[in-house]
C-alpha positions in Angstrom: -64.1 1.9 13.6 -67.4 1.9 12.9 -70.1 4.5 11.2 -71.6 4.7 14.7 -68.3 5.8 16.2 -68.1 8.4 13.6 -72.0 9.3 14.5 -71.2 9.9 17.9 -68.2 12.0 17.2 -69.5 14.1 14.6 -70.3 18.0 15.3 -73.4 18.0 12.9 -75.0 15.6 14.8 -78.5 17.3 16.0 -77.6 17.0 19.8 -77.1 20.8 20.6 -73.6 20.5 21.5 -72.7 23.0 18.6 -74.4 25.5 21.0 -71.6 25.0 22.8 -67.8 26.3 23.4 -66.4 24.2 25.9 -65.5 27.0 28.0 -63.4 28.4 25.7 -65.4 31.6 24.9 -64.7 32.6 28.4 -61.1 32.0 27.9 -60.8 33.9 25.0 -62.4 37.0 26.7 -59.8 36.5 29.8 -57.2 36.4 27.0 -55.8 32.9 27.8 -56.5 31.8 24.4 -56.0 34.2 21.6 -53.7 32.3 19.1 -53.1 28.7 17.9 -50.4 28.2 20.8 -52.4 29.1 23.3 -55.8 26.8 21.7 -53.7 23.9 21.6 -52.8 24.6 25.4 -56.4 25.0 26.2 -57.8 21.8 24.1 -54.9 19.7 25.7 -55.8 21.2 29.3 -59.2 20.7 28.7 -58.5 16.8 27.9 -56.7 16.3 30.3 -59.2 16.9 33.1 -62.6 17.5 32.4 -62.0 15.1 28.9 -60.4 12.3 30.6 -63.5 12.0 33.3 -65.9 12.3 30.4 -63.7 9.3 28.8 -64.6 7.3 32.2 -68.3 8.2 32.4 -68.9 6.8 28.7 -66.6 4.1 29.1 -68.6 3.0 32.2 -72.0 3.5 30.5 -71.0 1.8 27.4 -69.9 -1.2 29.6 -73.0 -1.7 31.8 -72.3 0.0 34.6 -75.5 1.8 36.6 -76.5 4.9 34.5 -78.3 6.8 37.6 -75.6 6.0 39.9 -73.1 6.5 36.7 -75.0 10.2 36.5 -74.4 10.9 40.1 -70.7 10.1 40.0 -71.0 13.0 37.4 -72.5 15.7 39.2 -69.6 14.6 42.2 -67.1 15.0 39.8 -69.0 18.4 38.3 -68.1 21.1 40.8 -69.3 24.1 38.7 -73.1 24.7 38.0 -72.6 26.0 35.1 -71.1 23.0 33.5 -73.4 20.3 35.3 -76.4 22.4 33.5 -74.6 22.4 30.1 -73.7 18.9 30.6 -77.1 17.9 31.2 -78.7 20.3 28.6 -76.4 18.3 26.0 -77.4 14.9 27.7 -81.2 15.2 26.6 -80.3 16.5 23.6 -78.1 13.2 22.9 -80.6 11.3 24.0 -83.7 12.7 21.8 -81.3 12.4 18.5 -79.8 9.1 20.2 -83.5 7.3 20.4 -84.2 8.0 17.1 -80.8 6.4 15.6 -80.6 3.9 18.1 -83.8 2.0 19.6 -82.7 0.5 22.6 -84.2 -0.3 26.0 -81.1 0.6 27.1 -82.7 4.5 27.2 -84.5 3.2 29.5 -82.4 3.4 32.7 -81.2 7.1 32.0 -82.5 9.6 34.8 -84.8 11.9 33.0 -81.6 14.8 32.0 -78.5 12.6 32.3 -75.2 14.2 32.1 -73.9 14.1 28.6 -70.8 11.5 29.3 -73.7 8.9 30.6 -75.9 9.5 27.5 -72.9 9.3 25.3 -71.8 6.0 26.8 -75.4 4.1 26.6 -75.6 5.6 23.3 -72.9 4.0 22.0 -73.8 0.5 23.8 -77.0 1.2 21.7 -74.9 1.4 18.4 -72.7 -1.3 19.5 -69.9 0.2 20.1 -67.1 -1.0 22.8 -66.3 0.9 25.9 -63.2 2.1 24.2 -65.1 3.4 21.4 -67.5 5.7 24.3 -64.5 6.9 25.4 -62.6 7.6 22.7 -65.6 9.9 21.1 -66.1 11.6 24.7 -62.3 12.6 24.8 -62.5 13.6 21.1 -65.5 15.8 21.7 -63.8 17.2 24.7 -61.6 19.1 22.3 -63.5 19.2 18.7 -66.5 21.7 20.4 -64.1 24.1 21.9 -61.8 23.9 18.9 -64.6 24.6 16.2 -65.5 27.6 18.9 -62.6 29.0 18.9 -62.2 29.1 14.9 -65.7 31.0 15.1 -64.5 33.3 17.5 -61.5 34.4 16.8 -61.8 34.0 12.9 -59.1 31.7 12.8 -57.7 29.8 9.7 -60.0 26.7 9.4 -56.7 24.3 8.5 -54.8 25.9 11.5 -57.2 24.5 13.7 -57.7 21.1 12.1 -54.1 20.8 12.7 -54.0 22.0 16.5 -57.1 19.2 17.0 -55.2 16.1 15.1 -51.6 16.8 16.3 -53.6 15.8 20.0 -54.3 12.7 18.7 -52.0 10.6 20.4 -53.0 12.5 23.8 -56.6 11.5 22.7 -55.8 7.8 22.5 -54.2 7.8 25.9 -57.2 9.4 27.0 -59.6 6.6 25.9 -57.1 4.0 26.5 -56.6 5.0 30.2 -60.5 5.1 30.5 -61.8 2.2 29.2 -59.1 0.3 31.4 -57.0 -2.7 30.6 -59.8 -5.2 29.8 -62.2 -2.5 28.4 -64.0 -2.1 31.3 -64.6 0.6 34.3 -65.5 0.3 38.0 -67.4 3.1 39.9 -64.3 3.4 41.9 -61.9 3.3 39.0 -63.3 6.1 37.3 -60.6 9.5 37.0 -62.0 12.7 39.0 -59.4 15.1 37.3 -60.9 18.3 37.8 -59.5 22.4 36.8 -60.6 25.0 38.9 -59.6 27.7 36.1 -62.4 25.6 34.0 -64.9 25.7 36.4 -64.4 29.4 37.5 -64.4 30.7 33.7 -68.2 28.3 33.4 -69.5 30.8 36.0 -68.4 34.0 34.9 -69.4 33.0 31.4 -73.1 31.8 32.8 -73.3 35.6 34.4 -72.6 37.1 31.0 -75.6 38.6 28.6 -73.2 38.8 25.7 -72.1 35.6 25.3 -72.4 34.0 21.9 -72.2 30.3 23.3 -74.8 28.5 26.1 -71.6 27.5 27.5 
């Protein structure tokens, strides 16, 4: 592990994502999360789908695959505007901090707003970092945002919910291990497309709200 793994995966990095729930302000105000049960359910769901094709993006960016055609293969796998935009708002904001920590042509080939799992993977290629590394900091972030959101929100016990987040450590790992692939690489046609309609729907009622505390 190196210090740009740790970088990559840390929440005070300057990248906007803090801005951020995850979707899980919207789930706390349908009442599916409300506890540290019910988080852990969420953060696990959450991995599971929309985490483990984050995992595939970065992998595949970190291993040279196409980053426009990499960012397209996003928005497919996207179905909900509201997350493509908070994807993408979190995308340039990796990629302005990401520049700055990491000079690389490699920034280069990004489209102009790339989808936060592509800028994550060529900035870790631009730390050099392995595909395994990408994807093992996209499927921790998957769950560390919505978790730190949730403590905000529903004034939870800080050590409660560093315990929900590393008890899914081993879920984590299999994430990032089934990713990156068996040779630390990832095709186009390889990559997972796990999607959650609940996800998507609670994006767009959050987007409609004017109360919410979180971009997303």
């Amino acid at each position: 592990m190196t210090a740009a793994l740790l970088t990559l995966a840390d929440s005070r990095l300057p990248a906007g994502g803090h801005t951020h729930s995850g979707g899980v302000e919207q789930a706390i105000a349908a009442g599916l999360v409300h506890d540290p049960s019910s988080l852990a359910g969420f953060l696990l769901r959450r991995l599971t789908t929309s985490g483990a094709v984050a995992a595939g993006l970065a992998a595949a960016a970190c291993g040279g695959g196409d980053p426009a055609g990499l960012d397209d293969e996003a928005d497919a796998r996207t179905p909900s505007p509201a997350v493509r935009a908070a994807s993408r708002q979190q995308g340039r904001g990796l990629v302005r901090v990401g520049r700055r920590a990491w000079a690389s042509p490699l920034w280069d080939a990004l489209p102009r707003a790339p989808h936060h799992p592509v800028a994550l993977g060529v900035a870790a290629a631009a730390g050099g970092l392995t595909p395994r590394d990408a994807a093992a900091a996209a499927a921790y972030l998957s769950v560390s945002g919505p978790a730190t959101a949730a403590q905000r929100l529903l004034a939870m016990d800080p050590l409660t919910v560093a315990a929900v987040t590393a008890r899914l450590a081993p879920e984590i790992d299999a994430v990032a291990d089934a990713a990156s692939g068996r040779n630390g690489h990832v095709c186009h046609r390889d990559l997972p497309a796990d999607s959650d309609p609940l996800l998507d729907l609670l994006a767009e009622v959050h987007a409609a709200r004017r109360d919410r505390f979180f971009a997303s």
